[in-house]
C-alpha positions as CSV (number, residue, x, y, z in Angstrom):
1,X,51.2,56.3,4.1
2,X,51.8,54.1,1.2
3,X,51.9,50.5,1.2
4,X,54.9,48.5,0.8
5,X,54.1,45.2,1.2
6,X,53.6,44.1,-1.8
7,X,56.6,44.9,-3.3
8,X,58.1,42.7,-0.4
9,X,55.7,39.8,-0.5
10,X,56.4,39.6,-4.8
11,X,59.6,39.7,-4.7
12,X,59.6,36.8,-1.7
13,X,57.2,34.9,-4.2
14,X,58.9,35.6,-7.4
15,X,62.3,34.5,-6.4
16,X,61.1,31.5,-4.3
17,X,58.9,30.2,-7.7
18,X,60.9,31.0,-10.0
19,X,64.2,30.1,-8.3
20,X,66.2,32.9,-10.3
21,X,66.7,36.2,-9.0
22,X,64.9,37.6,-12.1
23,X,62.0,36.1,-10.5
24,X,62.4,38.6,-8.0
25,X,62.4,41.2,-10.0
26,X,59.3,40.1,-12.0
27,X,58.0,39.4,-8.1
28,X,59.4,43.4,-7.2
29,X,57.4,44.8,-10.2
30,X,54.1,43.1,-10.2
31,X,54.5,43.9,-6.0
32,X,54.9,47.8,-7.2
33,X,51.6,47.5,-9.6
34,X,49.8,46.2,-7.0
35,X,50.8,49.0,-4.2
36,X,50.3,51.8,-6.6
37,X,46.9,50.4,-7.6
38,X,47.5,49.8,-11.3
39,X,46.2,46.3,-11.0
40,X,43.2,46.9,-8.5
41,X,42.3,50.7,-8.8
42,X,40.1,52.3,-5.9
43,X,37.1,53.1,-6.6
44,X,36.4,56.9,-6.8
45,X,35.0,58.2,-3.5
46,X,33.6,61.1,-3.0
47,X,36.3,62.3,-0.7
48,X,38.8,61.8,-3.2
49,X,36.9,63.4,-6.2
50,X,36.8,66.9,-4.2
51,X,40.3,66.2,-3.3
52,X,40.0,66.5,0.5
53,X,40.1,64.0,3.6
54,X,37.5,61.9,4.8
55,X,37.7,64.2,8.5
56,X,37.5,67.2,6.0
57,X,35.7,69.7,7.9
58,X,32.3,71.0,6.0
59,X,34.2,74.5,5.2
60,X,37.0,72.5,3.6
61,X,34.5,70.5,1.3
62,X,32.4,73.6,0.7
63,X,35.6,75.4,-0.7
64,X,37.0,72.4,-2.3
65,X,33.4,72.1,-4.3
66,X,33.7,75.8,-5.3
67,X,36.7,75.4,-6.7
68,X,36.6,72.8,-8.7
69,X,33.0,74.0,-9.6
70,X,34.2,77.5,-10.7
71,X,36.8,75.2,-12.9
72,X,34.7,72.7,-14.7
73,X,31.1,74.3,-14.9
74,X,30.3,74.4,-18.4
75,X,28.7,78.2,-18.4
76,X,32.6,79.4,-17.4
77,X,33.7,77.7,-20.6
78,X,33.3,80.7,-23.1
79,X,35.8,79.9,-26.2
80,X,35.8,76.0,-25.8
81,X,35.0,73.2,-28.2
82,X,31.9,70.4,-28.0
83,X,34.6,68.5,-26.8
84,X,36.0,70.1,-24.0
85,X,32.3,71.5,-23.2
86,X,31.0,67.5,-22.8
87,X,34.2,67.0,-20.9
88,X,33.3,69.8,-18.4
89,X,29.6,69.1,-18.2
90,X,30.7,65.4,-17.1
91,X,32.9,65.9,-14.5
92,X,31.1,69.3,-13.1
93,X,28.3,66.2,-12.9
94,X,30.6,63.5,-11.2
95,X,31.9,66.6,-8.8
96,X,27.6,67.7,-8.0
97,X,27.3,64.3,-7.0
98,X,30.1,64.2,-5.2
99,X,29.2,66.5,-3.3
100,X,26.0,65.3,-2.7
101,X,26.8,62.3,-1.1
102,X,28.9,63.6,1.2
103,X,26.4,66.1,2.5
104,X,23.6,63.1,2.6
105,X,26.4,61.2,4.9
106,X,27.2,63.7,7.1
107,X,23.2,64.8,7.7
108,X,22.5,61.2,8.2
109,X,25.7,60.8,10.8
């Protein structure tokens, strides 16, 4: 579920400091950038760089990992630039730690 209460609680705050209903508005939108994570961004776990839930079931997070290992791994990249090949190497490495983690928390739990 998303949140919503930001966009409630700036617009409150906008219109009651600024006295103007554009205050709301400027209240509405910084309320919106704070819901959506533009002005505090989550950090990445590890759930949410294989793309699954954090109940994920350890089938679920083995396929997800094979996936998106089978699409970034460096060796399937035959035709690509240094560019795209550093890109690939980086996020096959944020994806093996990933999915490291998440194996180390669910032997030790």
């Amino acid at each position: 579920m998303t949140r919503w209460y930001g966009k409630l609680l700036g617009f409150i705050a906008g219109w009651l400091l600024l006295r103007h209903p554009g205050g709301g508005v400027i209240g509405l939108i910084i309320g919106h950038a704070f819901d959506a994570d533009w002005i505090f961004p989550k950090k990445a776990t590890p759930w949410r760089v294989l793309g699954v839930e954090r109940d994920a079931s350890d089938a679920e997070i083995d396929q997800a990992y094979r996936r998106l290992m089978s699409q970034y791994h460096p060796d399937k990249l035959g035709e690509a630039t240094p560019e795209q090949r550093a890109e690939a190497e980086k996020k096959a490495r944020e994806i093996n730690a990933a999915y490291d983690r998440i194996k180390a928390a669910r032997r030790r739990g």
